[in-house]
C-alpha positions as CSV (number, residue, x, y, z in Angstrom):
1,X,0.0,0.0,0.0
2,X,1.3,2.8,-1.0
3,X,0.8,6.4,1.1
4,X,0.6,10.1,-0.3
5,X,1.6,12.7,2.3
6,X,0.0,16.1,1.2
7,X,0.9,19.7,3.0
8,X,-0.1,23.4,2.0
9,X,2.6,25.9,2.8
10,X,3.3,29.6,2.6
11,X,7.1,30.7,4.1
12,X,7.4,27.3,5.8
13,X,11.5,27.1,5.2
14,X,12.2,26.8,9.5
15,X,9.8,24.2,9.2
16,X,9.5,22.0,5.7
17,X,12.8,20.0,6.2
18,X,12.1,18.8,9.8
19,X,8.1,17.8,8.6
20,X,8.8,15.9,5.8
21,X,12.1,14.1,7.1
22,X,9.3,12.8,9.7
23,X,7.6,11.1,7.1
24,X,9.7,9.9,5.1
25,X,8.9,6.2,5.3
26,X,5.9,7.8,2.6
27,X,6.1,7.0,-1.0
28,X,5.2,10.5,-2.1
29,X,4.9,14.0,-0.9
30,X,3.0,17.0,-2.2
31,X,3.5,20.9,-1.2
32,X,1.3,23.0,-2.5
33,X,2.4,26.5,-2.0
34,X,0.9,29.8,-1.9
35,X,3.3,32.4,-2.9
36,X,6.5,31.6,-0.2
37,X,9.4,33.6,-0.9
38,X,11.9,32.0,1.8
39,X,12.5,28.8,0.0
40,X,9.9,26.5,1.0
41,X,9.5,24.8,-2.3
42,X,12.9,24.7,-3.0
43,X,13.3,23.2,0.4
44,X,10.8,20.3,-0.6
45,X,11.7,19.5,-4.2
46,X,15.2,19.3,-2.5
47,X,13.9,16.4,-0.8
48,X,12.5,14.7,-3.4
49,X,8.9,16.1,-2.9
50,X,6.5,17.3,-5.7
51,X,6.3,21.3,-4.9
52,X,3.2,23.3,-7.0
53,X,2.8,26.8,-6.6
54,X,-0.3,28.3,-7.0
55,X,-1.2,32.1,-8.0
56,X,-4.5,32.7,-5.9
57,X,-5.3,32.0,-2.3
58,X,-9.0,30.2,-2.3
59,X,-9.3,28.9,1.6
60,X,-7.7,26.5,3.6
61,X,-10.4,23.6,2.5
62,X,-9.8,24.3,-1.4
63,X,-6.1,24.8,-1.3
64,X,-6.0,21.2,0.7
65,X,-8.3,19.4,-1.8
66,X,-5.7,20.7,-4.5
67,X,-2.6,18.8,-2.7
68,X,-5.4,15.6,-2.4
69,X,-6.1,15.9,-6.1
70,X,-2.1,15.2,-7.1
71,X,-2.1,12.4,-4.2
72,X,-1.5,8.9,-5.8
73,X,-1.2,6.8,-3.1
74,X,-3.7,4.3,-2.2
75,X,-4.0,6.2,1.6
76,X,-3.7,9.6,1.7
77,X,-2.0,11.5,5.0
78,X,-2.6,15.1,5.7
79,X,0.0,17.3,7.7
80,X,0.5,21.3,8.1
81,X,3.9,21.7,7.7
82,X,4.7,22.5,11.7
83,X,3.8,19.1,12.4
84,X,5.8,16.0,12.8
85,X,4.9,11.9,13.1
86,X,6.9,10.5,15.7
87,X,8.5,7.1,15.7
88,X,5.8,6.1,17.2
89,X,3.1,6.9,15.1
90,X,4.5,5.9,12.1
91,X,4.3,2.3,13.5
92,X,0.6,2.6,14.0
93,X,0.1,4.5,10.8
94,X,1.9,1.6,8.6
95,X,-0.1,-0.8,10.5
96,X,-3.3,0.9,9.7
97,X,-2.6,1.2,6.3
98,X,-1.8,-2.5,6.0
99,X,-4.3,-3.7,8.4
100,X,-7.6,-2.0,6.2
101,X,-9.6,-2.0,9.2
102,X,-11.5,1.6,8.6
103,X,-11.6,3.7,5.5
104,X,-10.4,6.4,7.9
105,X,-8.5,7.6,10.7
106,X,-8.2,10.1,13.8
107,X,-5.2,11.1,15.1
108,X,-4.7,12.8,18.8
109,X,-2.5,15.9,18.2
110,X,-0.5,17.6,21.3
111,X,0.3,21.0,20.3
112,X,2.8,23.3,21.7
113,X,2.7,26.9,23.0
114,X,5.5,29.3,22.9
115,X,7.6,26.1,23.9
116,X,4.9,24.3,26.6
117,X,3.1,21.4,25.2
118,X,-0.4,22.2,26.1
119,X,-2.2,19.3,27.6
120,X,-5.9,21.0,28.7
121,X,-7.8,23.8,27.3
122,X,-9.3,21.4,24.6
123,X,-5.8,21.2,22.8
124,X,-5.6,17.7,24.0
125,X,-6.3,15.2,22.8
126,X,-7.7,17.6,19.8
127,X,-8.5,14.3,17.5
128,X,-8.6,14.9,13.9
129,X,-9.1,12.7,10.7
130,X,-6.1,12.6,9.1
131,X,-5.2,9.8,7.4
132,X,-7.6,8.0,4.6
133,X,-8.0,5.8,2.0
134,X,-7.9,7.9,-1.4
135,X,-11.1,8.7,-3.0
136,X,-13.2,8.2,0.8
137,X,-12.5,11.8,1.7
138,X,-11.9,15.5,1.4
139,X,-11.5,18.6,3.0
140,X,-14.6,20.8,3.6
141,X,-14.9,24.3,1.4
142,X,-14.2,26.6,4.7
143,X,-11.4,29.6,4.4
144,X,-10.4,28.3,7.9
145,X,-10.8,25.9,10.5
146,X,-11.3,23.2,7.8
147,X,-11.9,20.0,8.3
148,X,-12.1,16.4,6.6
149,X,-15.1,15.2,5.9
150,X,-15.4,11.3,5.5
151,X,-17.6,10.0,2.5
152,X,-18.0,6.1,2.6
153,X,-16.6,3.7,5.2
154,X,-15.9,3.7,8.7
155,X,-13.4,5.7,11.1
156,X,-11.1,4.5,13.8
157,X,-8.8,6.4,16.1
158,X,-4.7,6.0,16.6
159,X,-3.0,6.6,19.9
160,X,0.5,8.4,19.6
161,X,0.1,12.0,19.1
162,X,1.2,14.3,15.9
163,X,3.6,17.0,17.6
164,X,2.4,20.3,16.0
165,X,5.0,23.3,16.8
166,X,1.8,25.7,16.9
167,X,2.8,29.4,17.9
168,X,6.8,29.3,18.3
169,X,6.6,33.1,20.1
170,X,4.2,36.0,20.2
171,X,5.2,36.7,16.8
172,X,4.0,34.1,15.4
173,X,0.9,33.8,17.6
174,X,-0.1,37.8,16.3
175,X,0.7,36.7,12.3
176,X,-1.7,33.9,12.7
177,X,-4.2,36.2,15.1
178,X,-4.4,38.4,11.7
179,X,-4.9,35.7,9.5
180,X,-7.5,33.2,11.3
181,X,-9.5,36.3,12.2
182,X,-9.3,37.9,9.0
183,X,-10.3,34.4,6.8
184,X,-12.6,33.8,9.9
185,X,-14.9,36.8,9.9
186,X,-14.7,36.8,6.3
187,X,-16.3,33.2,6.6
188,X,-18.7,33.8,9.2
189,X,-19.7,37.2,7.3
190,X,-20.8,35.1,4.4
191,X,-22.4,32.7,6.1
192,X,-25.4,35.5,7.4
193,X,-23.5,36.4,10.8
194,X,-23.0,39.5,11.8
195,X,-21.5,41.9,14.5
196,X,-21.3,44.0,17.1
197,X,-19.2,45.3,19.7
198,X,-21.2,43.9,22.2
199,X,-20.7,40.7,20.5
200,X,-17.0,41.1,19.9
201,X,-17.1,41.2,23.9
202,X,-18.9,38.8,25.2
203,X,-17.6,35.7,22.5
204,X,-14.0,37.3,23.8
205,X,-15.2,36.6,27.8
206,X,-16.7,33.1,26.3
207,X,-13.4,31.8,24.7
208,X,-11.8,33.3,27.6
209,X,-14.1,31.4,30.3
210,X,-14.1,28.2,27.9
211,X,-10.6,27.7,27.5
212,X,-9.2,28.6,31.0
213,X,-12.3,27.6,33.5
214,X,-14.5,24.6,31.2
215,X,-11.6,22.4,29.8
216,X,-9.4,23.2,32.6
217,X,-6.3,25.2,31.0
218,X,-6.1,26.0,35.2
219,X,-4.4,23.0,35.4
220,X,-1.5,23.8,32.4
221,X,-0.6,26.5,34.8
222,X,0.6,29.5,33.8
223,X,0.7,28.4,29.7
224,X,-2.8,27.7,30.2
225,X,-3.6,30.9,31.3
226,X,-1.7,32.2,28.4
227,X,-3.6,29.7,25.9
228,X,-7.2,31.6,27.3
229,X,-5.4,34.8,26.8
230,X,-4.6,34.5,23.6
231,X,-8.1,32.7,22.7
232,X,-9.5,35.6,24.3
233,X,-7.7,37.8,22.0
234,X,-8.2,35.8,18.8
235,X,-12.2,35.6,19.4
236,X,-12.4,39.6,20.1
237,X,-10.7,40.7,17.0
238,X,-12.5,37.9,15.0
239,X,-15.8,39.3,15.6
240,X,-14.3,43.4,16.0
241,X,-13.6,42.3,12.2
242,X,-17.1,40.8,11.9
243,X,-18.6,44.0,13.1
244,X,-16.8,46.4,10.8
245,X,-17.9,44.4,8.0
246,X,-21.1,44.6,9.5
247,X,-21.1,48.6,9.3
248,X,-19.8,48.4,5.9
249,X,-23.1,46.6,4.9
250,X,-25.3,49.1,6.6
251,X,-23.9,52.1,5.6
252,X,-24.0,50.8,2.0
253,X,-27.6,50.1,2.5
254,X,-28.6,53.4,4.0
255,X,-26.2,55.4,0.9
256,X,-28.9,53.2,-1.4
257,X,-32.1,54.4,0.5
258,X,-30.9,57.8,0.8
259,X,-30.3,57.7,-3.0
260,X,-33.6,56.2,-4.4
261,X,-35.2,58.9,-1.7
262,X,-32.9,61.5,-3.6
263,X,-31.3,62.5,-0.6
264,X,-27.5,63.0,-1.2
265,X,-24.9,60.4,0.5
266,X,-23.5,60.8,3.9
């Protein structure tokens, strides 16, 4: 059985070499890239992956089902490239592949926060589908927070974790804040949702209260107060974003009504 291991990347040079030297009991490897200028695909085709570049930016879901349409393994594995199978996990993956017991896979994922693995808070055990047999899955259409959605067969669950490298340092923490809250009040905006400040708030206190108090960060110490920090901070500028969007609309809307009434524009 042969296995296809697909990532998207943009400027993932610090992080390309280390991912795909984890898997590389694979038989192929696709990066699809979006633009990097740092060397990523360089990097990869270095290593004997297959790098694409693409012009436009459609999502998170579309760009993945791209790097699943060049895929020609029999099973398909999906990584972000600041991710990494361990020793242990390749065992179980091989054995699942060979093994054919589900069409499908979850895998526990322990993510990291500015160097503390993060072990409450709902990171952990964070299980996602990401391994498949080819042609029983894709990725869902969503800008962000995508996720695979399973089409025929069953779905079983491995034990030994992928170790994602999430946010390195702030830095990286506020280049991802603008991106996932950018892509995801652009998402919830077309979906009919829209804000306020009041809103922006009281999601903020929610994610805040979720993370730290209802799955226990409390208990990851001082990271975990950190983790519902920085929730807190991802939430609020998600739905601040929603809300301008939102008084875009209106103020469009009103221009028109002022208009047809033949009153002049604000």
């Amino acid at each position: 059985m042969k296995l296809s291991v697909i990532i998207i990347t943009k400027n993932e040079a610090q992080n390309i070499g280390a991912c795909l030297d984890s898997v590389r009991f694979a038989n192929q490897w696709i990066i699809v890239d979006s633009g990097s200028t740092d060397g990523t695909v360089a990097l990869a085709r270095e290593f004997g992956a297959t790098g694409m570049s693409t012009a436009d930016w459609p999502g998170f879901g579309p760009q993945k089902n791209r790097a699943l349409a060049a895929a020609r393994g029999e099973w398909v594995l999906s990584l972000d490239a600041d991710e990494r199978i361990t020793p242990a996990l390749r065992d179980e993956i091989l054995a699942a592949i060979q093994g054919g017991r589900h069409a499908a896979w979850e895998l526990p994922r322990l993510s990291s926060f500015c160097g503390h693995f993060i072990r409450h808070s709902g990171w952990y055990p964070d299980h996602v589908v990401r391994l498949w047999q080819r042609g029983t899955a894709h990725f869902s259409d969503s800008l962000v927070h995508e996720r695979v959605i399973v089409d025929a067969g069953s779905t079983g669950r491995l034990h030994a974790p992928i170790v994602h490298y999430s946010y390195r340092n702030d830095g990286d923490f506020l280049r991802k804040l603008e991106q996932y809250s950018e892509l995801g009040a652009q998402q919830a905006f077309a979906a009919g949702k829209r804000g306020t400040l009041r809103k922006a708030l009281l999601h903020s206190l929610a994610a805040f209260l979720r993370s730290f108090v209802f799955k226990r960060g409390f208990l990851d110490g001082r990271p975990g107060l950190m983790v519902a920090l920085c929730a807190a901070e991802t939430t609020y500028h998600k739905y601040f974003k929603l809300m301008l969007l939102s008084e875009t609309e209106q103020g469009r809307r009103n221009d028109a009504q002022r208009f047809e009434s033949g009153q002049p524009p604000r």
